[in-house]
PAMISE-651027 format. One record per atom (N, C-alpha, C, CB): residue in three letters; atom name; x, y negated, z negated. Coordinates in Angstrom, 3 decimals, always signed. Glycine has a CB too. Layout:
REM PAMISE-651027
+------+------+----------+----------+----------+
! rest ! atom !       c1 !       c2 !       c3 !
+------+------+----------+----------+----------+
!  Ala !   CA !        X !        Y !        Z !
...
+------+------+----------+----------+----------+
//
This chain:
REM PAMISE-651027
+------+------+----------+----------+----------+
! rest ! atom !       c1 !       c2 !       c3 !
+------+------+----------+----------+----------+
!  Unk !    N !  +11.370 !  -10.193 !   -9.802 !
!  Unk !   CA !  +11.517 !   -9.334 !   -8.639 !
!  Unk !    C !  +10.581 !   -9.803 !   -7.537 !
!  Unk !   CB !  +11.238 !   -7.863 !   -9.002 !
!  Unk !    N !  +11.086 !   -9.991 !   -6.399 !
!  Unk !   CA !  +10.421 !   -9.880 !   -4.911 !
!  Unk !    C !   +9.204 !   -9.053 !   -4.620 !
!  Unk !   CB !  +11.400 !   -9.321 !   -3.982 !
!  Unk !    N !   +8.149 !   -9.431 !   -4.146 !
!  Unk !   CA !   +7.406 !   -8.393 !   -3.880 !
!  Unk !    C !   +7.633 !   -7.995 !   -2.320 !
!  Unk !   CB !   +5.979 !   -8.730 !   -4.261 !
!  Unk !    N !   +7.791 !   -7.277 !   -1.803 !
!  Unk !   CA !   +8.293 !   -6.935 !   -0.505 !
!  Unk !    C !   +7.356 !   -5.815 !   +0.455 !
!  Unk !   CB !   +9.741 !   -6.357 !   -0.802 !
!  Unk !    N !   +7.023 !   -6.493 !   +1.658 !
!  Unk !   CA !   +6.089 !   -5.389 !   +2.328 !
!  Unk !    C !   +6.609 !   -5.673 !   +3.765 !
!  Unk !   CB !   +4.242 !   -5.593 !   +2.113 !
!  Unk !    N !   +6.813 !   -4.017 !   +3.929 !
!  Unk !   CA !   +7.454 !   -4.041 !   +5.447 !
!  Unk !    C !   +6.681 !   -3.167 !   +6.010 !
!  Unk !   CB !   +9.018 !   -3.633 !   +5.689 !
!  Unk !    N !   +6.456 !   -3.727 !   +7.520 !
!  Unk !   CA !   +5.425 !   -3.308 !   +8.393 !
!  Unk !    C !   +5.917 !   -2.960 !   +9.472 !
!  Unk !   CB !   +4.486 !   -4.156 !   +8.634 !
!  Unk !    N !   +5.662 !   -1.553 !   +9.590 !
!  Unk !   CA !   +6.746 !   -0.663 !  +10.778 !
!  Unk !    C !   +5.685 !   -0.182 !  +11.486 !
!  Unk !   CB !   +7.901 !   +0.763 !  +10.217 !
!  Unk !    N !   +6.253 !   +1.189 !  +12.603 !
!  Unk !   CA !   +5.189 !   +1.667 !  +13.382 !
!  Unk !    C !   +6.369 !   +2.990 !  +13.697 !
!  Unk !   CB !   +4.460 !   +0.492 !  +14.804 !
!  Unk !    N !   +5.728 !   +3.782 !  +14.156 !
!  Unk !   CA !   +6.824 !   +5.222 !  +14.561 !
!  Unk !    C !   +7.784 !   +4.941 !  +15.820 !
!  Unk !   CB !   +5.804 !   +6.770 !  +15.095 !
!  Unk !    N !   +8.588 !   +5.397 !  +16.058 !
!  Unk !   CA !   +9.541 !   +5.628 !  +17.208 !
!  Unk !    C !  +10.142 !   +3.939 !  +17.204 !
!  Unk !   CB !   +8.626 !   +6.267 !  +18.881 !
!  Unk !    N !  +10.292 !   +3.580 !  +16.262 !
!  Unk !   CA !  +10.725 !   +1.641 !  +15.750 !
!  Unk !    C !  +12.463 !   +2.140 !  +15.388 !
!  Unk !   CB !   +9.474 !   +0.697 !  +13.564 !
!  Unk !    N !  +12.679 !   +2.170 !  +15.989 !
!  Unk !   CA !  +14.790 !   +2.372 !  +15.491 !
!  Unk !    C !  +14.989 !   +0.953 !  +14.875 !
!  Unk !   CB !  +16.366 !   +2.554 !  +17.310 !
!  Unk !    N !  +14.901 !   -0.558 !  +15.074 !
!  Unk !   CA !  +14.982 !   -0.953 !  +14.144 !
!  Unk !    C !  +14.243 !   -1.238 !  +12.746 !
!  Unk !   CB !  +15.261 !   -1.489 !  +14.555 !
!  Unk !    N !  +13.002 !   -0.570 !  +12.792 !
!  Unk !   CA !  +12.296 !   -0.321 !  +11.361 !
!  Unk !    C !  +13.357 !   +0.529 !  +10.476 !
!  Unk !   CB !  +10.740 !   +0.611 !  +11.530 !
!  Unk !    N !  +14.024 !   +1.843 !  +11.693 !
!  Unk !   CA !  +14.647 !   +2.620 !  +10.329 !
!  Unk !    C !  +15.949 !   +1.788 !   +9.983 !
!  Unk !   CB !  +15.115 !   +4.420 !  +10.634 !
!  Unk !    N !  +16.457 !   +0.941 !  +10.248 !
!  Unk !   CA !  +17.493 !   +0.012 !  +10.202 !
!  Unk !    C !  +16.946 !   -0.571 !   +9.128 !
!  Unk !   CB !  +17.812 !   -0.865 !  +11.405 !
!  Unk !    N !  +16.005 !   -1.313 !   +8.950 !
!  Unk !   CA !  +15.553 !   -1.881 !   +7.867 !
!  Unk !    C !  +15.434 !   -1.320 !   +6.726 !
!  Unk !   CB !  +14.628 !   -2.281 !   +8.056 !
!  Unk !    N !  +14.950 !   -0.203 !   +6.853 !
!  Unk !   CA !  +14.668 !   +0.916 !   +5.844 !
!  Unk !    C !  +16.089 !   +1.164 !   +5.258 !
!  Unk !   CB !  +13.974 !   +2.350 !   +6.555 !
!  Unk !    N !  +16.987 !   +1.770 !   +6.126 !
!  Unk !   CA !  +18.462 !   +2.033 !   +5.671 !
!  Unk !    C !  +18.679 !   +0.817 !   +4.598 !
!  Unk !   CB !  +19.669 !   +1.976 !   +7.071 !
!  Unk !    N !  +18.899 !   -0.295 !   +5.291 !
!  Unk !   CA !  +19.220 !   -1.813 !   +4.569 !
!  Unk !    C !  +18.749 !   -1.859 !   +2.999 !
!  Unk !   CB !  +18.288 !   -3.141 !   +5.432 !
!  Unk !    N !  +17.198 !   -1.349 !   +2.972 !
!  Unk !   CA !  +16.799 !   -1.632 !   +1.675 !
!  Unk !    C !  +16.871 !   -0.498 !   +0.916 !
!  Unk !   CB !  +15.553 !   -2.175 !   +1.600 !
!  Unk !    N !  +17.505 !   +0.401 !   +0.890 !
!  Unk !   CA !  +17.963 !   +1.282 !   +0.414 !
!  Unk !    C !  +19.392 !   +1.318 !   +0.558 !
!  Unk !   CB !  +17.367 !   +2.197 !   +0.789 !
!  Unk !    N !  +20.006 !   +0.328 !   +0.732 !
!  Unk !   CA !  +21.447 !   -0.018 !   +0.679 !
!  Unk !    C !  +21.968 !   -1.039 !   -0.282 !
!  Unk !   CB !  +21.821 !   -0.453 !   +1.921 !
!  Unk !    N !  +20.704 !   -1.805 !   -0.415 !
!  Unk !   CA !  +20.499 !   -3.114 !   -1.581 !
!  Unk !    C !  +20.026 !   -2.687 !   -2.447 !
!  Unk !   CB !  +19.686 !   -4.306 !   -1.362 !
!  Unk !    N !  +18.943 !   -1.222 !   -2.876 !
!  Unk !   CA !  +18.114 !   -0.723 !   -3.581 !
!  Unk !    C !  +17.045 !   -1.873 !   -3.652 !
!  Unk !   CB !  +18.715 !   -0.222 !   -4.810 !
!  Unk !    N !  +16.132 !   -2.278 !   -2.709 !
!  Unk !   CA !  +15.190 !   -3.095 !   -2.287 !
!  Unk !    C !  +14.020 !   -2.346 !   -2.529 !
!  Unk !   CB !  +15.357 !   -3.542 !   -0.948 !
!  Unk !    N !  +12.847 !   -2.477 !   -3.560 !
!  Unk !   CA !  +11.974 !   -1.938 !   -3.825 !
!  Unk !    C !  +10.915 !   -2.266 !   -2.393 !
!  Unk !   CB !  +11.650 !   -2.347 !   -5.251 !
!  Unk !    N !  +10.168 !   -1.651 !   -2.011 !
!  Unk !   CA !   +9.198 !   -2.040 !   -0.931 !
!  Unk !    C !   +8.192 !   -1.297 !   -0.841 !
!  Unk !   CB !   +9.679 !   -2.080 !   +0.283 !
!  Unk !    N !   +6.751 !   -1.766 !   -0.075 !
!  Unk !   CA !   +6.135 !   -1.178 !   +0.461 !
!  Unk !    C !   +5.863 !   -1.535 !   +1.686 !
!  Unk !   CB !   +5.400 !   -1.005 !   -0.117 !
!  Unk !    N !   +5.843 !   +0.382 !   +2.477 !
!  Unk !   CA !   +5.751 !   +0.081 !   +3.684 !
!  Unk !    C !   +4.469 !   +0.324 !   +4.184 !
!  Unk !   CB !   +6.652 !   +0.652 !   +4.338 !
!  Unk !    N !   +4.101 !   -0.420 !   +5.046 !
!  Unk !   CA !   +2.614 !   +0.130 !   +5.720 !
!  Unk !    C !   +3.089 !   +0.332 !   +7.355 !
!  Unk !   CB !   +1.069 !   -1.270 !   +5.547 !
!  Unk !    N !   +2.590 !   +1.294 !   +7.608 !
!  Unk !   CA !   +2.782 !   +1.766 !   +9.041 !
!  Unk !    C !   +1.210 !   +1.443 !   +9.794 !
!  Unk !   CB !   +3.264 !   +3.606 !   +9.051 !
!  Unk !    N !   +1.384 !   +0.438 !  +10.803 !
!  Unk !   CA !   +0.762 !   -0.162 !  +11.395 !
!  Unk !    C !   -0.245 !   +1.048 !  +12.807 !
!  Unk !   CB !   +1.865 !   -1.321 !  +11.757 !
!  Unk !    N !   +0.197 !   +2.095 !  +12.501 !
!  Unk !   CA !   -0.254 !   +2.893 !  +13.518 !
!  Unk !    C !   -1.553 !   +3.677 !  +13.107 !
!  Unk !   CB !   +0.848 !   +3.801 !  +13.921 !
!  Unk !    N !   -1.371 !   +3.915 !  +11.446 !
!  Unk !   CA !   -2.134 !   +4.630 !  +10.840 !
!  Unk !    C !   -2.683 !   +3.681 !   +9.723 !
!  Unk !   CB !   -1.471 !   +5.851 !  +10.448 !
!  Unk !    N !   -2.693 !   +3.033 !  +10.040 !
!  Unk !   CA !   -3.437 !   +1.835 !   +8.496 !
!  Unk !    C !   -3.824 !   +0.706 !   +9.682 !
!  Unk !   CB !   -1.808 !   +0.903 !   +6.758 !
!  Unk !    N !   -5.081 !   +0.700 !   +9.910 !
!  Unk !   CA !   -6.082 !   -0.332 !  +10.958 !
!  Unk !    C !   -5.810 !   -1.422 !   +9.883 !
!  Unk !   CB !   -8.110 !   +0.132 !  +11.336 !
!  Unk !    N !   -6.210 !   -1.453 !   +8.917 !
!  Unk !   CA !   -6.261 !   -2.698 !   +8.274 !
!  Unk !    C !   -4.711 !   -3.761 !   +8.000 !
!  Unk !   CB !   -6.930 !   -2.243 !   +6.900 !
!  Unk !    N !   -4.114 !   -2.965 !   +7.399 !
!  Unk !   CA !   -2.684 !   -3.274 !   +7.426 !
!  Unk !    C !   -2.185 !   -3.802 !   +9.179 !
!  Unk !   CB !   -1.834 !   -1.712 !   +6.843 !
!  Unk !    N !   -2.619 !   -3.362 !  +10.145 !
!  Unk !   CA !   -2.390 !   -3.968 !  +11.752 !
!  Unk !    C !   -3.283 !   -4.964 !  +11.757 !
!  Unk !   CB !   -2.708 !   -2.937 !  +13.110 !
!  Unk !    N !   -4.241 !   -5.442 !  +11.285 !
!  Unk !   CA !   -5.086 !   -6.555 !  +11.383 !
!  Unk !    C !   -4.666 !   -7.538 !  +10.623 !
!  Unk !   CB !   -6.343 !   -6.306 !  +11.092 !
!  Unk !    N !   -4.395 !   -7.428 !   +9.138 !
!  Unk !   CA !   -3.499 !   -8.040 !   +8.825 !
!  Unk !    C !   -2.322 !   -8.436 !   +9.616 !
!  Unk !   CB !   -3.271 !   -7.546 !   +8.006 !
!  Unk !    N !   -1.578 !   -7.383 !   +9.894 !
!  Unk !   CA !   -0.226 !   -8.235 !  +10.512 !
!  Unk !    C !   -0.505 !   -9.292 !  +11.752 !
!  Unk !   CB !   +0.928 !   -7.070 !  +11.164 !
!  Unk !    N !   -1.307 !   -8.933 !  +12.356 !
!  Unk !   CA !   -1.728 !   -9.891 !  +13.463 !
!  Unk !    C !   -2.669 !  -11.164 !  +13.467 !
!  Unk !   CB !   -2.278 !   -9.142 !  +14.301 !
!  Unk !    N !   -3.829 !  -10.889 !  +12.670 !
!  Unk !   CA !   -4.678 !  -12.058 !  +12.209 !
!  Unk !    C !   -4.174 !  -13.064 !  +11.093 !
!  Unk !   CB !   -5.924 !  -11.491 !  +11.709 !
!  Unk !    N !   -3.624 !  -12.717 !  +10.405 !
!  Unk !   CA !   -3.091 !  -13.381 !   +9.114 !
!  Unk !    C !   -1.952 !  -13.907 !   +9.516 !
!  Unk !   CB !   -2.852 !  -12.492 !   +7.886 !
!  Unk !    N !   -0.414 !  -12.994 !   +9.766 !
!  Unk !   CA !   +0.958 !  -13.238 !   +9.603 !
!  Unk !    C !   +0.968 !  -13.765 !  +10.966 !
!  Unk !   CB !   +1.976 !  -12.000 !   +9.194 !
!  Unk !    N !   +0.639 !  -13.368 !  +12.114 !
!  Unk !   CA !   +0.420 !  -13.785 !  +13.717 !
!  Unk !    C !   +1.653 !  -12.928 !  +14.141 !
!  Unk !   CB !   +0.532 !  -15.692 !  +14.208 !
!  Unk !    N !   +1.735 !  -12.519 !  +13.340 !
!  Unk !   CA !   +3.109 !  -11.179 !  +14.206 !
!  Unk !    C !   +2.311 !  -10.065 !  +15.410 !
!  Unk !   CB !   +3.943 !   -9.655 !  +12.531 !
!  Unk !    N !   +2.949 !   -9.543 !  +15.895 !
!  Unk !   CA !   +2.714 !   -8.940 !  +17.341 !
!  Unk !    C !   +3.996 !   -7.600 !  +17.241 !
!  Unk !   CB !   +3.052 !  -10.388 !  +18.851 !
!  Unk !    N !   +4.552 !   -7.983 !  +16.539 !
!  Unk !   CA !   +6.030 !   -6.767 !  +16.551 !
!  Unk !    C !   +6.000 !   -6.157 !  +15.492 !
!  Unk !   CB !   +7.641 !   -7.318 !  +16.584 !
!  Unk !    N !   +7.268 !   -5.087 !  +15.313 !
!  Unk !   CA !   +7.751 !   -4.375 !  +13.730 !
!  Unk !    C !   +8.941 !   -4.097 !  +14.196 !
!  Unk !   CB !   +6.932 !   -2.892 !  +12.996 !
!  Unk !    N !   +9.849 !   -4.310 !  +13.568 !
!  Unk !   CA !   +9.537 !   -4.321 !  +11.981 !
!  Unk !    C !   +9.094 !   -5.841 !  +11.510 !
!  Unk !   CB !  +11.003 !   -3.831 !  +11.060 !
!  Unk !    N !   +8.183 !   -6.126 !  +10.591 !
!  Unk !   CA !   +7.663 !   -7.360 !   +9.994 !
!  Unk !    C !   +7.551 !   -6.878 !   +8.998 !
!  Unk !   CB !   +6.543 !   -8.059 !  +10.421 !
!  Unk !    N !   +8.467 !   -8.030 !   +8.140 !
!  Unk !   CA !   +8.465 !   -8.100 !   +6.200 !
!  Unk !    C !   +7.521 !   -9.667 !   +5.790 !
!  Unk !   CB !  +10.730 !   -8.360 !   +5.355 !
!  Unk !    N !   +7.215 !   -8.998 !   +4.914 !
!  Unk !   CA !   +6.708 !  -10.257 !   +3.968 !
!  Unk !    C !   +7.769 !  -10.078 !   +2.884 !
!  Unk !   CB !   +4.953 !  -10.164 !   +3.293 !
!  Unk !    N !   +8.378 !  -11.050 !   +2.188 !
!  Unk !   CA !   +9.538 !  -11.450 !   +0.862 !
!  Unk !    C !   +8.446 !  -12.693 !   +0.501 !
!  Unk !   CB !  +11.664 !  -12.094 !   +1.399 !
!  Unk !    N !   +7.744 !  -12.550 !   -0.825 !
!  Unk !   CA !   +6.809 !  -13.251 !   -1.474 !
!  Unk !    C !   +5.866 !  -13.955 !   -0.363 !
!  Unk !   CB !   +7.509 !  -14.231 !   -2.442 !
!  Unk !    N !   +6.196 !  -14.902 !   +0.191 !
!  Unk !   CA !   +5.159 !  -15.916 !   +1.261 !
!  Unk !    C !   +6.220 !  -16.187 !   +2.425 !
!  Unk !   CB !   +4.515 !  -17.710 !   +0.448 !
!  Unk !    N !   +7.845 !  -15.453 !   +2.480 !
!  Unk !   CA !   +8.495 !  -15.564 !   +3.477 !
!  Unk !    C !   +8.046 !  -14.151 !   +4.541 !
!  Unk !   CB !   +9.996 !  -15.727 !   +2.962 !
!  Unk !    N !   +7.917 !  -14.579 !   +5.658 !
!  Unk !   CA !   +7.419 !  -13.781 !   +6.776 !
!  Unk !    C !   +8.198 !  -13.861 !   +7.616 !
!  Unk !   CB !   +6.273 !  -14.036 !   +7.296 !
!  Unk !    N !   +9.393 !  -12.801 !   +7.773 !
!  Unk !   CA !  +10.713 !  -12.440 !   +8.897 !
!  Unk !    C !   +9.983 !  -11.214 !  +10.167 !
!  Unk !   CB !  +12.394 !  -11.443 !   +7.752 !
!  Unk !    N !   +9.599 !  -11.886 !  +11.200 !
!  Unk !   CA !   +9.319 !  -11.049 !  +12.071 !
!  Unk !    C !  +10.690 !  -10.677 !  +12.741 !
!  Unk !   CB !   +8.281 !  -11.580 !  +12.933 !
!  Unk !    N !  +10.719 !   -9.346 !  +13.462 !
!  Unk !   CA !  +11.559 !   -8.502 !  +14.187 !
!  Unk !    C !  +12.518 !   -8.490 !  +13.426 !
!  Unk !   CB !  +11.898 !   -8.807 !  +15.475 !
!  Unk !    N !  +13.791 !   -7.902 !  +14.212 !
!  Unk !   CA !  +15.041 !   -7.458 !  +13.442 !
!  Unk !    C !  +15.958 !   -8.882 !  +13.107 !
!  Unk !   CB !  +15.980 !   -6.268 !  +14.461 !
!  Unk !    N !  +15.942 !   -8.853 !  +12.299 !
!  Unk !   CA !  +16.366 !  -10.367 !  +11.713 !
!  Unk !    C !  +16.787 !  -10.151 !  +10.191 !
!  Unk !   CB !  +14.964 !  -11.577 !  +11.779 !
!  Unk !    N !  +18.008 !   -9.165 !  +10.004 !
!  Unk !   CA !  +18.640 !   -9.087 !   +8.783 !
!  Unk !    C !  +19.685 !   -9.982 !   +8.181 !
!  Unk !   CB !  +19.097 !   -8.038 !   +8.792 !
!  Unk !    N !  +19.855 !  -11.066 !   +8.802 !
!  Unk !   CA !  +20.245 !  -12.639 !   +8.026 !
!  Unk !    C !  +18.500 !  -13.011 !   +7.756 !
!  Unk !   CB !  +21.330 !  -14.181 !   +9.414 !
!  Unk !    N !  +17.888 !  -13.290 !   +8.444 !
!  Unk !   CA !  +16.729 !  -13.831 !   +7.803 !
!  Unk !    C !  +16.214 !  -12.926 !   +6.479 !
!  Unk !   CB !  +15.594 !  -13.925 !   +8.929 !
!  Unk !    N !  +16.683 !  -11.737 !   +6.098 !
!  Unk !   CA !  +15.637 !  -10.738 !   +5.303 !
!  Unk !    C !  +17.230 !  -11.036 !   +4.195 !
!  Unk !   CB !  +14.964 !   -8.596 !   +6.196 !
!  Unk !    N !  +18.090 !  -11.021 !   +4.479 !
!  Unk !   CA !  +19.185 !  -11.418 !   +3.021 !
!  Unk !    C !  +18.453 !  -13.034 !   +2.821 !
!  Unk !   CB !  +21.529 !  -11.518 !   +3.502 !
!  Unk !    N !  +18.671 !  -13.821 !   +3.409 !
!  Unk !   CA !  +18.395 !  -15.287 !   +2.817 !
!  Unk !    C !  +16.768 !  -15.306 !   +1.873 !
!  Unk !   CB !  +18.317 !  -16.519 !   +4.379 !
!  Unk !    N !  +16.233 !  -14.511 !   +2.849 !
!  Unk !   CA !  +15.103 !  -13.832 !   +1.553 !
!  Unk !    C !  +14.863 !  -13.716 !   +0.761 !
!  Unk !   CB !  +14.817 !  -13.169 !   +1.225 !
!  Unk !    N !  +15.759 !  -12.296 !   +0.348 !
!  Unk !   CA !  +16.071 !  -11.874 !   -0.697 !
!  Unk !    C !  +16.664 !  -12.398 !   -1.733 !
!  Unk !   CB !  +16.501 !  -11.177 !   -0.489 !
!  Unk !    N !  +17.402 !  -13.423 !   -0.711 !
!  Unk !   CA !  +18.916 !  -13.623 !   -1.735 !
!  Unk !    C !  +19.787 !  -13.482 !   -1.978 !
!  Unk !   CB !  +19.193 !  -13.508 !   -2.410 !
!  Unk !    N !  +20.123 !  -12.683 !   -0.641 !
!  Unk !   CA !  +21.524 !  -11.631 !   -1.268 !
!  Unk !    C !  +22.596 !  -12.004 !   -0.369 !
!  Unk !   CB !  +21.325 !   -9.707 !   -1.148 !
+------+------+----------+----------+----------+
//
């Protein structure tokens, strides 16, 4: 199994798109919301160099923004 971490923020319409998606695949995940988790936003920016959300990590693959061909080829599916 994938380990999967998706990094959203509130009022994100395509975060809940994503969300729908992996609960359409039954995609196990964790989400960190970048608004209320400082560390989890430092991460996404110092580490991954993302600037947006929704941002997934799929093992060491890193799909910034809405990019659900990039998050199936991911997955795999």
């Amino acid at each position: 199994m994938k380990h999967v971490t998706l990094y959203t923020q509130p009022d994100c319409p395509p975060c809940e798109v994503v969300k729908l998606f992996m609960k359409e695949y039954k995609i196990e995940y964790i989400e960190k919301n970048i608004k209320e988790d400082n560390e989890a936003r430092d991460y996404l920016i110092k580490q991954l160099k993302a600037y947006s959300t929704p941002t997934i990590t799929v093992d060491d693959t890193v799909i910034t923004g809405f990019d659900l061909d990039g998050l199936k080829a991911a997955l795999e599916i």
